[in-house]
N, CA, C and O atoms as a MOPAC input file, in Angstrom:
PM7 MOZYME 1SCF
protein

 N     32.87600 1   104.47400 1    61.18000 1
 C     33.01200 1   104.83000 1    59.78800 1
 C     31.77700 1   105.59200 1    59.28900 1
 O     31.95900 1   106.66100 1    58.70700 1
 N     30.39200 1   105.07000 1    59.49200 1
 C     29.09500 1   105.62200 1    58.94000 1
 C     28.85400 1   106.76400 1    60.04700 1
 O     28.12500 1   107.63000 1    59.56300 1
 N     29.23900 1   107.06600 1    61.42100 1
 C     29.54900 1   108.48400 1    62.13600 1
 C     30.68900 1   109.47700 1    61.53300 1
 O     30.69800 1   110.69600 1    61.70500 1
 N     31.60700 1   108.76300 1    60.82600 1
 C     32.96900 1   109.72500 1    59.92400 1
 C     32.23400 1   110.37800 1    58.87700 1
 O     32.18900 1   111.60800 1    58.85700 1
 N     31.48600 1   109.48800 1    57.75300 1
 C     30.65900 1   110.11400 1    57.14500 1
 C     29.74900 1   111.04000 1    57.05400 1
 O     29.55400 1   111.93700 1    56.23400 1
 N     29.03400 1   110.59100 1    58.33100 1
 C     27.98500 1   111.83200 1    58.75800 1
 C     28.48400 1   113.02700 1    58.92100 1
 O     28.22600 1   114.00400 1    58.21800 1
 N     29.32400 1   112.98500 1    59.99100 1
 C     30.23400 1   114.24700 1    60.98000 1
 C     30.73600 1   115.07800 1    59.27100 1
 O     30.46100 1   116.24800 1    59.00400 1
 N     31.50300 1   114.11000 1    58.31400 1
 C     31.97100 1   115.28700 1    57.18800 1
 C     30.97200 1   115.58500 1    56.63700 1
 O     30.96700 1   116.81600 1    56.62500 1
 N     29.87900 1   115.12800 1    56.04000 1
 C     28.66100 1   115.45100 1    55.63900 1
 C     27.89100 1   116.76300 1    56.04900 1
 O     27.36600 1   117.62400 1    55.34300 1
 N     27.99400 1   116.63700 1    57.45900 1
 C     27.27100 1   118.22800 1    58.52800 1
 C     28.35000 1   119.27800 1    58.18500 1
 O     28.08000 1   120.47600 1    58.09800 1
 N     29.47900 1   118.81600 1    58.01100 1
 C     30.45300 1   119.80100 1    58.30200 1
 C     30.51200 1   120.44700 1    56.50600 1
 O     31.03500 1   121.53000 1    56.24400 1
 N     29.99000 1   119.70200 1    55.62900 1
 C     30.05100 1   120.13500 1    53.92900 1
 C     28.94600 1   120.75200 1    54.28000 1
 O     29.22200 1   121.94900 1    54.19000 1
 N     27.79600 1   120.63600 1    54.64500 1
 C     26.50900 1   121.42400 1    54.82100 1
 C     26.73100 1   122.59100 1    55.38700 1
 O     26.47600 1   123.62600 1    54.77300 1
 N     27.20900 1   122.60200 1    56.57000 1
 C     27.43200 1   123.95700 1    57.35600 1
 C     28.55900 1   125.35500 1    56.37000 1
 O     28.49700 1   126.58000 1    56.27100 1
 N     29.53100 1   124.21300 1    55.79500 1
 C     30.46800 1   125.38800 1    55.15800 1
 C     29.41100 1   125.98200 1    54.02200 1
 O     29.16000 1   127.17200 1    53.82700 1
 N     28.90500 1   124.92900 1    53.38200 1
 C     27.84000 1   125.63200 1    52.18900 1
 C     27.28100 1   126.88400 1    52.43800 1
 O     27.38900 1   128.00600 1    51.94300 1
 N     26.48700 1   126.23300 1    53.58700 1
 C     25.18700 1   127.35500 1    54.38900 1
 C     26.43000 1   128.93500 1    54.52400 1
 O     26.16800 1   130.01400 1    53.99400 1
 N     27.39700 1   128.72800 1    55.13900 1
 C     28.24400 1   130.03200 1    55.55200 1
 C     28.27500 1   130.71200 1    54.36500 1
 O     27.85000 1   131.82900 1    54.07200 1
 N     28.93200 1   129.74200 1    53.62300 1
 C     29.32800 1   130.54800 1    52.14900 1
 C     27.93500 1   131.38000 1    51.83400 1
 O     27.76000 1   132.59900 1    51.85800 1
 N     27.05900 1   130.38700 1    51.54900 1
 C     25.95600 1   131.48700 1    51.27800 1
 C     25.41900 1   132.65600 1    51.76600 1
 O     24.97800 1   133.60300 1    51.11600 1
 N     25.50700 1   132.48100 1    53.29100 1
 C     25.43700 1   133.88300 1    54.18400 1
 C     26.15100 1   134.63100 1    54.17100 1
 O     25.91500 1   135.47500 1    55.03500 1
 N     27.26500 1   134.88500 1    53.43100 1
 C     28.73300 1   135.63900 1    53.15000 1
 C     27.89300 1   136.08800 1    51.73000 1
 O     27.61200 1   137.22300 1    51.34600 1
 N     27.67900 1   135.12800 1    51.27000 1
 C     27.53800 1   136.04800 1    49.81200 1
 C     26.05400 1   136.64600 1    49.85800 1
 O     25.68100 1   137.20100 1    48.82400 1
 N     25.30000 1   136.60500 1    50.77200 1
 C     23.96000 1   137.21900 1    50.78000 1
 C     24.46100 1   138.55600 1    51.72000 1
 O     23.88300 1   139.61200 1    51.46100 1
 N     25.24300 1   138.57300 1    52.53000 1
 C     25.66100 1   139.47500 1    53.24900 1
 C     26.29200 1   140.30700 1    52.43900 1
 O     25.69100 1   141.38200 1    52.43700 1
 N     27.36600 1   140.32400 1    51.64100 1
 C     28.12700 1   141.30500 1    51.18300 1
 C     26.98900 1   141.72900 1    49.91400 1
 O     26.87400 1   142.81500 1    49.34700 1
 N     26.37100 1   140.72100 1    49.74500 1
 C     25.27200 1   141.46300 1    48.65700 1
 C     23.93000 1   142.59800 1    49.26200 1
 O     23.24800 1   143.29700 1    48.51200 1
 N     23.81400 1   142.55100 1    50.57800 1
 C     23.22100 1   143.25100 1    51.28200 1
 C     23.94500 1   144.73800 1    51.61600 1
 O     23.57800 1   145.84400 1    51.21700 1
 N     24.89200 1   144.46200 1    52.32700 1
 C     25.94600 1   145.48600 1    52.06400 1
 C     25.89300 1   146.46300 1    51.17400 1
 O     25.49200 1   147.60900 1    51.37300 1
 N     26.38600 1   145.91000 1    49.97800 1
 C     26.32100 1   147.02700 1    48.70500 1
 C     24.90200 1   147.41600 1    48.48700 1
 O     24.83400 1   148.60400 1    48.17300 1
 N     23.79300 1   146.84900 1    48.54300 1
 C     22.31700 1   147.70700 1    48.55500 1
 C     22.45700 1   148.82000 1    49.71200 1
 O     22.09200 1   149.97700 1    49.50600 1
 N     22.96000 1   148.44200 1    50.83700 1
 C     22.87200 1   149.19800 1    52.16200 1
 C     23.41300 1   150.25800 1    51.86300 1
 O     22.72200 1   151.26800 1    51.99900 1
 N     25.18000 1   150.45300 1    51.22700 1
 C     25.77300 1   151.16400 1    51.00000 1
 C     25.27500 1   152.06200 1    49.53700 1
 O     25.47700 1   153.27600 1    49.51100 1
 N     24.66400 1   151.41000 1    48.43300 1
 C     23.35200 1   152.36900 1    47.33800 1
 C     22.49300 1   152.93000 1    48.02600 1
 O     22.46800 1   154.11500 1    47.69400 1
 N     21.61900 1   152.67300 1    48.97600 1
 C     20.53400 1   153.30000 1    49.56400 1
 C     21.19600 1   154.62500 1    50.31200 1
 O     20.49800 1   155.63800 1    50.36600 1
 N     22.35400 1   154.63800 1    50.81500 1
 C     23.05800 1   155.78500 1    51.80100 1
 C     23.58300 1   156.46100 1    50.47900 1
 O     23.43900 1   157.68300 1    50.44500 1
 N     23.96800 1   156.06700 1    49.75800 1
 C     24.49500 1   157.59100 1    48.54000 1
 C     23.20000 1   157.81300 1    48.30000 1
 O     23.08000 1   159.00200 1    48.59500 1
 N     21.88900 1   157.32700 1    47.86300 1
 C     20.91300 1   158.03000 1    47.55300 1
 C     19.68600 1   158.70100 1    48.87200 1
 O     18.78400 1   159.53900 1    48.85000 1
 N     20.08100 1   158.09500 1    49.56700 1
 C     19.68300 1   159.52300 1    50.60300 1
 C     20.68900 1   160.42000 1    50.14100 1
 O     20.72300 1   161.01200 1    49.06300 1
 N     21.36900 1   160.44600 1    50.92800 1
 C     22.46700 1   161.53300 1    50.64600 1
 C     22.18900 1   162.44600 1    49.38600 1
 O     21.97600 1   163.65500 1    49.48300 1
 N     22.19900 1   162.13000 1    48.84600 1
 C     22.46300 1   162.70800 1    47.53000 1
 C     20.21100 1   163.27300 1    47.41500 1
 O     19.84800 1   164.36600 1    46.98000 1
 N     19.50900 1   162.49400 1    47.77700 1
 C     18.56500 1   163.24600 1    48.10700 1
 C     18.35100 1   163.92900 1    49.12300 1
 O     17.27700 1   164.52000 1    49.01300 1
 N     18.88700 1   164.13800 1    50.10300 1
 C     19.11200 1   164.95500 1    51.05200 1
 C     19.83100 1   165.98400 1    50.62600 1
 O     19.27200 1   166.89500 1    51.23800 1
 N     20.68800 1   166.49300 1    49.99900 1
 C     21.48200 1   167.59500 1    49.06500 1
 C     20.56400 1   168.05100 1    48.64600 1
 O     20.04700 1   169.02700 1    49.18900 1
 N     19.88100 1   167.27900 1    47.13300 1
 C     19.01700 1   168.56500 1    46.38800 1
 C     17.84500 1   168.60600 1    47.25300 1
 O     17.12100 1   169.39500 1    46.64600 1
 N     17.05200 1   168.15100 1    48.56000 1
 C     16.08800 1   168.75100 1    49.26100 1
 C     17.05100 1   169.91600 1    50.07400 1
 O     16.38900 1   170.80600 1    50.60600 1
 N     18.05300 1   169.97900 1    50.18000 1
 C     18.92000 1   171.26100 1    51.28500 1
 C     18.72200 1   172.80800 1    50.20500 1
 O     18.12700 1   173.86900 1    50.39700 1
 N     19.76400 1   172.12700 1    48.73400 1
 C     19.17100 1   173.25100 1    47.52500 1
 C     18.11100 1   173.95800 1    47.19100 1
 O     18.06100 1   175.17200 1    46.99400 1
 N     17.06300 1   172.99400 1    47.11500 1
 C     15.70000 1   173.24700 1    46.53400 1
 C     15.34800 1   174.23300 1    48.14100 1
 O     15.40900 1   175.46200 1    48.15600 1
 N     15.06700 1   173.57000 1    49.11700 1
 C     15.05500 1   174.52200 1    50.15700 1
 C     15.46000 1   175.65300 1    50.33900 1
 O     14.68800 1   176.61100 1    50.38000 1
 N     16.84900 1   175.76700 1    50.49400 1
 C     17.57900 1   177.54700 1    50.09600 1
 C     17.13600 1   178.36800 1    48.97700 1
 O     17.16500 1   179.59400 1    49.08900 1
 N     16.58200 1   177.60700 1    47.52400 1
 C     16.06800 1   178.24700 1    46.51800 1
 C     14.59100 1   178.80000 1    46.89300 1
 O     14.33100 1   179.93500 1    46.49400 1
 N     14.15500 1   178.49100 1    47.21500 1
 C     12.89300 1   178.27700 1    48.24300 1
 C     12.85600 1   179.49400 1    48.89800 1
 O     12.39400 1   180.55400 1    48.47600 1
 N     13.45800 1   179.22300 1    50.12400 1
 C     13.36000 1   180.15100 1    51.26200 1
 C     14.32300 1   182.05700 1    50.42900 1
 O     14.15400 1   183.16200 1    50.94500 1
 N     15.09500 1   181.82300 1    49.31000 1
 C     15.77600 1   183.31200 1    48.96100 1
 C     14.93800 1   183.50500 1    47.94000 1
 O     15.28100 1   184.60100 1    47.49700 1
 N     14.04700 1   183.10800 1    47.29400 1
 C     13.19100 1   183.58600 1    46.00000 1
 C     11.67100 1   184.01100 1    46.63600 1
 O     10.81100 1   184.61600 1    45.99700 1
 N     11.53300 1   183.51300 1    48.16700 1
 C      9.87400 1   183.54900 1    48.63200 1
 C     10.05200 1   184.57900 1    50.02100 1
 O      9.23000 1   185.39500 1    50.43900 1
 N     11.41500 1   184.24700 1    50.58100 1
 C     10.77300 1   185.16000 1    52.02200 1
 C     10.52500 1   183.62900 1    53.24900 1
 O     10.62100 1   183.68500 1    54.47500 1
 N     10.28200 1   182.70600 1    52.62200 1
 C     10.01900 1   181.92000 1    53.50300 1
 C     11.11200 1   181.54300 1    54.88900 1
 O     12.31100 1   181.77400 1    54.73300 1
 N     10.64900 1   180.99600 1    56.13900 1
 C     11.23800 1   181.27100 1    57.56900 1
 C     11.52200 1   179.53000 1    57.27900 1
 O     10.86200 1   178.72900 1    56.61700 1
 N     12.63100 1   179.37500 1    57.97600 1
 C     12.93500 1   177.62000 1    58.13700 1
 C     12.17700 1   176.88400 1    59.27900 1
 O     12.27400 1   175.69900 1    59.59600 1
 N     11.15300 1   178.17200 1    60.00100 1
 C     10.10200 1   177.97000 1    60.97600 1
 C      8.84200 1   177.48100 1    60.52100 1
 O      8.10100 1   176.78400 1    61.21300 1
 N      8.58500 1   177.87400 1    59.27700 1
 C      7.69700 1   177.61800 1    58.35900 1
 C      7.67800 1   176.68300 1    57.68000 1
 O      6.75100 1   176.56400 1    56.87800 1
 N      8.58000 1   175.81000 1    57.75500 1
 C      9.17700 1   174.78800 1    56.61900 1
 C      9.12700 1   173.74300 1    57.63300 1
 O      8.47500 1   172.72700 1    57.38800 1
 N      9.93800 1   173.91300 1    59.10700 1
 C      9.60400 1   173.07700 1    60.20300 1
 C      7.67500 1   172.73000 1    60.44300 1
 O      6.97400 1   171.73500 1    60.62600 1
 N      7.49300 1   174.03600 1    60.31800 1
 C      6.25000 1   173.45100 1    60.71000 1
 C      5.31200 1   172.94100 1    59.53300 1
 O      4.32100 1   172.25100 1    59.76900 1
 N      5.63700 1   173.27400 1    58.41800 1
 C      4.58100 1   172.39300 1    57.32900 1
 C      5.38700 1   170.91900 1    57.57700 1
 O      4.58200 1   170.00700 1    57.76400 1
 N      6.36500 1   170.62800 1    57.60600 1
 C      6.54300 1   169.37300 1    57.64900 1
 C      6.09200 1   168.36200 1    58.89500 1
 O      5.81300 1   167.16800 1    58.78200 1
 N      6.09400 1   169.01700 1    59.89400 1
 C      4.92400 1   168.09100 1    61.32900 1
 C      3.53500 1   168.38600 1    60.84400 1
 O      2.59900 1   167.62500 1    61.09200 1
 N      3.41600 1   169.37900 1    60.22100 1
 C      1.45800 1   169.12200 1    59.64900 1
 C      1.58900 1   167.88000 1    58.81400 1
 O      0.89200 1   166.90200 1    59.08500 1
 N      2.59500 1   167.85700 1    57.63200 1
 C      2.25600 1   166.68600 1    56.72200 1
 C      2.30600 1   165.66400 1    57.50100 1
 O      1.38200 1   164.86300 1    57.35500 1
 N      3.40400 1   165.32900 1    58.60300 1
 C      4.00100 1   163.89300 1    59.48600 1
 C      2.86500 1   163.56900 1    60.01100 1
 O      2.62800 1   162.36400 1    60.09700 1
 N      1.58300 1   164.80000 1    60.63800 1
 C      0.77600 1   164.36700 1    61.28800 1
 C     -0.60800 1   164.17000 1    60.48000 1
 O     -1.70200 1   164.38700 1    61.00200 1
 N     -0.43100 1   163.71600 1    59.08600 1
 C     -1.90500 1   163.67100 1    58.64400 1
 C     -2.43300 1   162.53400 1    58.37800 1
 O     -3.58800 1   162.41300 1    57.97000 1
 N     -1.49400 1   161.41400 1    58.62200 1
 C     -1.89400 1   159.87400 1    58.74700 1
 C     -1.95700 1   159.90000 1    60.72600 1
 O     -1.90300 1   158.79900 1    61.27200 1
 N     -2.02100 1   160.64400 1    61.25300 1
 C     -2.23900 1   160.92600 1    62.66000 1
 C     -1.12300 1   160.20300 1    63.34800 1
 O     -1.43900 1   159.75300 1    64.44900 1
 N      0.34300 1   159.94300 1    62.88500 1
 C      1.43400 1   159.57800 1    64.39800 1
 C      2.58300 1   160.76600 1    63.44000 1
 O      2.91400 1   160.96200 1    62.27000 1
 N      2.84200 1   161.27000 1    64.67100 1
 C      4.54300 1   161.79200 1    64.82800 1
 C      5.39900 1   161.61700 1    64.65100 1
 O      6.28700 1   162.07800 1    65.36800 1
 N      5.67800 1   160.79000 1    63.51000 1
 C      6.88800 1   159.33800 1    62.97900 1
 C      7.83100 1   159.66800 1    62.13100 1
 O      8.81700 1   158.94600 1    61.98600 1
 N      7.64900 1   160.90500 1    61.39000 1
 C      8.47200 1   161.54000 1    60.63000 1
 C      8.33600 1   160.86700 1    59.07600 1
 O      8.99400 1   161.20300 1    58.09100 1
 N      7.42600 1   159.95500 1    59.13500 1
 C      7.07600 1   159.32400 1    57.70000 1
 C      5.75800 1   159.98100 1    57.15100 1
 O      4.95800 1   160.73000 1    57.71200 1
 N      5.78600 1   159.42800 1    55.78700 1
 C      4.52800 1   159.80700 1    55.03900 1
 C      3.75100 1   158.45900 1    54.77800 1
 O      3.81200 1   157.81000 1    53.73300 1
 N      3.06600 1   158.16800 1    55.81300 1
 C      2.37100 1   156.56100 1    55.71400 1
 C      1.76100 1   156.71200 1    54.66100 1
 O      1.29600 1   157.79200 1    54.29600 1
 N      1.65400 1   155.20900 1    53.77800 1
 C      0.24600 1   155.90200 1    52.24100 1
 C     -1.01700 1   154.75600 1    52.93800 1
 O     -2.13500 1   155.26500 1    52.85400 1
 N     -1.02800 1   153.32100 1    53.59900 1
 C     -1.84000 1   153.16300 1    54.05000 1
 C     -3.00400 1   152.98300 1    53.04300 1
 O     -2.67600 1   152.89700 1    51.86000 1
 N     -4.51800 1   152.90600 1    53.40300 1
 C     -5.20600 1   152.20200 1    53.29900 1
 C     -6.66700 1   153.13700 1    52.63200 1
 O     -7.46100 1   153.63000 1    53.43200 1
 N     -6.85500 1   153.27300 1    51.26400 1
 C     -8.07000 1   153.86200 1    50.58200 1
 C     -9.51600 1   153.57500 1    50.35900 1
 O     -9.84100 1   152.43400 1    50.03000 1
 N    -10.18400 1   154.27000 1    50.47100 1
 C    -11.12400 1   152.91900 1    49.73000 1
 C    -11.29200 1   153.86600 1    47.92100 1
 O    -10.95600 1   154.99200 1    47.55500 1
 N    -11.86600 1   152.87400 1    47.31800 1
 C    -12.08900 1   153.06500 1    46.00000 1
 C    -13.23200 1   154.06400 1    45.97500 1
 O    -14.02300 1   154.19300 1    46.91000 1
 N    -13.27700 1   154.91300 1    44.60300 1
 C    -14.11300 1   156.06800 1    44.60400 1
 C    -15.22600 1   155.29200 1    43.76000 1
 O    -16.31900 1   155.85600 1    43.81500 1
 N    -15.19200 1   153.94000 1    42.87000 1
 C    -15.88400 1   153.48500 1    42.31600 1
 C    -16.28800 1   152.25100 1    42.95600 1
 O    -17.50900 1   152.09900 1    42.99800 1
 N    -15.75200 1   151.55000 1    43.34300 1
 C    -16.51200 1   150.14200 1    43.77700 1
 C    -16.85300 1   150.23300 1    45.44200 1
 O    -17.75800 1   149.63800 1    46.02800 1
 N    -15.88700 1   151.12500 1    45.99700 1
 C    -16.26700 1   151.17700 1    47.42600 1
 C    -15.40200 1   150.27800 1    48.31000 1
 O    -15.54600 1   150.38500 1    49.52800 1
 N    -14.33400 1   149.22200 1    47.72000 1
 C    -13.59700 1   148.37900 1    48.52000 1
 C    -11.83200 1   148.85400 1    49.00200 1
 O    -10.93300 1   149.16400 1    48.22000 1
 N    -11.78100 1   148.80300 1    50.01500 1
 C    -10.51000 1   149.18300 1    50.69800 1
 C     -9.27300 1   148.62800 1    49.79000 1
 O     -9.24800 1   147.48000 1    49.34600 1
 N     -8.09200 1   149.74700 1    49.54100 1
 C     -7.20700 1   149.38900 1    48.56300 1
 C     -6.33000 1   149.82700 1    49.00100 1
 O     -6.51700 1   150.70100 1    49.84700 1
 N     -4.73900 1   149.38700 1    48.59800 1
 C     -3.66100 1   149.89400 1    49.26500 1
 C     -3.56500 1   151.85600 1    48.76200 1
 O     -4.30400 1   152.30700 1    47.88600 1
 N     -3.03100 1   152.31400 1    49.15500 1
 C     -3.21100 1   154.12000 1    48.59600 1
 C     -2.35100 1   153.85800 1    47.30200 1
 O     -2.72200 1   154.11200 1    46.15600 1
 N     -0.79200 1   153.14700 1    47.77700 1
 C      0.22900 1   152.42900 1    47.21600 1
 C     -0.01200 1   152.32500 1    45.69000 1
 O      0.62700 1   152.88800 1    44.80000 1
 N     -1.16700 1   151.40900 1    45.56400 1
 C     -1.44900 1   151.22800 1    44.07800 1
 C     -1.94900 1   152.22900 1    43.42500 1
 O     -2.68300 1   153.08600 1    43.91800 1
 N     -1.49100 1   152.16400 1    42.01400 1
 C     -1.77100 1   153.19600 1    41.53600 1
 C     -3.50500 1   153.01200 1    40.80000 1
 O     -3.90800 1   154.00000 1    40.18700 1
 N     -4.51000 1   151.70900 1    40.88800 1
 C     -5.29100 1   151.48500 1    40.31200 1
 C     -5.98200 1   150.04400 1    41.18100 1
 O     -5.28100 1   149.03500 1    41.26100 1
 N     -7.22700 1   150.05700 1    41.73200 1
 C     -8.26600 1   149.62400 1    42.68200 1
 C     -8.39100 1   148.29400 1    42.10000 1
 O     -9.17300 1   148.14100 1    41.16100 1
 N     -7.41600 1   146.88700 1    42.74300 1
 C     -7.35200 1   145.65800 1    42.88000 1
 C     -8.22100 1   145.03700 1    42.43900 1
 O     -7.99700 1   144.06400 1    41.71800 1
 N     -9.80900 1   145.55200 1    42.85100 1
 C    -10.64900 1   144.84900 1    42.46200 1
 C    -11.11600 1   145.26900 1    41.09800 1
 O    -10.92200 1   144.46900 1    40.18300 1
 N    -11.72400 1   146.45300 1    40.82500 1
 C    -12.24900 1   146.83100 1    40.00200 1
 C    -11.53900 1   147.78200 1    38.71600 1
 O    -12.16400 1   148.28300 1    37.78100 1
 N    -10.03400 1   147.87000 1    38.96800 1
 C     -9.51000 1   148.41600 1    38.05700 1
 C     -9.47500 1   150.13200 1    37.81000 1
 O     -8.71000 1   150.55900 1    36.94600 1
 N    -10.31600 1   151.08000 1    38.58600 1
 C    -10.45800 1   152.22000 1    38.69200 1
 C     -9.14300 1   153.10700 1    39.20000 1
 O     -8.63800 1   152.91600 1    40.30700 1
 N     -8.65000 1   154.10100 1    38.25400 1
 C     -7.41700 1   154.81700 1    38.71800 1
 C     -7.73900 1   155.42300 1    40.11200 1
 O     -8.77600 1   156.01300 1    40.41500 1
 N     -6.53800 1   155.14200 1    41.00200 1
 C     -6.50900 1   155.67600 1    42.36600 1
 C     -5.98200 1   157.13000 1    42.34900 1
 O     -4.86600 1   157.34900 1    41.87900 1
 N     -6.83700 1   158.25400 1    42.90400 1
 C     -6.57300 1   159.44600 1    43.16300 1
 C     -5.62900 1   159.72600 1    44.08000 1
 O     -5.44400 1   159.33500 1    45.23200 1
 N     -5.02500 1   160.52300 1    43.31900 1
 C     -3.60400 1   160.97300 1    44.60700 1
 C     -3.75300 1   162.09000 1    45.38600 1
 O     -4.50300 1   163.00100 1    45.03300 1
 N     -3.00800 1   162.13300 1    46.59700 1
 C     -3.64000 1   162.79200 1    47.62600 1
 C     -2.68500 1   164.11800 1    47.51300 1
 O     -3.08400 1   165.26000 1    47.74000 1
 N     -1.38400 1   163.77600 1    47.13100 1
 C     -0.04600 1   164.83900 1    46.27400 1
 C      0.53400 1   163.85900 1    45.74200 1
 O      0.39600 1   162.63600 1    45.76800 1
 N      1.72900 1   165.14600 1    44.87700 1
 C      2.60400 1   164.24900 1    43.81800 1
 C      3.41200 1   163.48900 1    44.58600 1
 O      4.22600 1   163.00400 1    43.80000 1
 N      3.54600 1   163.27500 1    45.20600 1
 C      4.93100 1   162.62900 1    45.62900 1
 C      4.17300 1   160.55900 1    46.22000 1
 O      4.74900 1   159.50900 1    46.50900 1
 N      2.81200 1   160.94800 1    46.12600 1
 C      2.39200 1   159.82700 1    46.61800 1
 C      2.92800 1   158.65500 1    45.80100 1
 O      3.10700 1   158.78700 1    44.59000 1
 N      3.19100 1   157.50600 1    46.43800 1
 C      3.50900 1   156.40600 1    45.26700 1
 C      2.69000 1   154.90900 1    45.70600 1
 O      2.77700 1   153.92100 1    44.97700 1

């Protein structure tokens, strides 16, 4: 009888636990599936802005290839990212994320390296 109890007991626990991984899952999902329309959809106006680009300047898509492996390579790996990584402060001197927009310790606005830094 006190093993009947137990055994339904594990078995109310386990359905709980599922349920919850179902609903953390399909809630993952729909972020997964927001993040792919907004590439997408930023991947479009970088294709636009590009063609506007290259028919108003003359510019070569050779040229565009290659500024983009100079930028990939200025945190020094080949990764196709823009690492932001690790600053130090222009005022106190202590290592800060690039990330922040203002030096952890001492409160001093962090200089950006371009706009797009965040």
């Amino acid at each position: 009888m006190l093993w009947e109890l137990y055994q339904q007991s594990q078995i109310a626990d386990a359905r709980n636990a599922a349920s919850r991984a179902e609903t953390k899952s399909k809630r993952y999902e729909s972020e997964v599936a927001r993040l792919e329309d907004k590439v997408e959809s930023l991947a479009l106006t970088c294709q636009a802005l590009w063609e506007i680009v290259r028919e108003q300047t003359g510019l070569t898509d050779e040229q565009l290839v290659a500024k983009v492996s100079e930028i990939d390579l200025r945190d020094g790996v080949a990764d196709g990212r823009m690492t932001n990584g690790v600053q130090s402060c222009e005022n106190c001197g202590r290592k800060t994320s690039k990330r922040r927009l203002s030096c952890l310790y001492c409160g001093e606005e962090n200089s950006r390296e371009h706009v797009f830094q965040q």
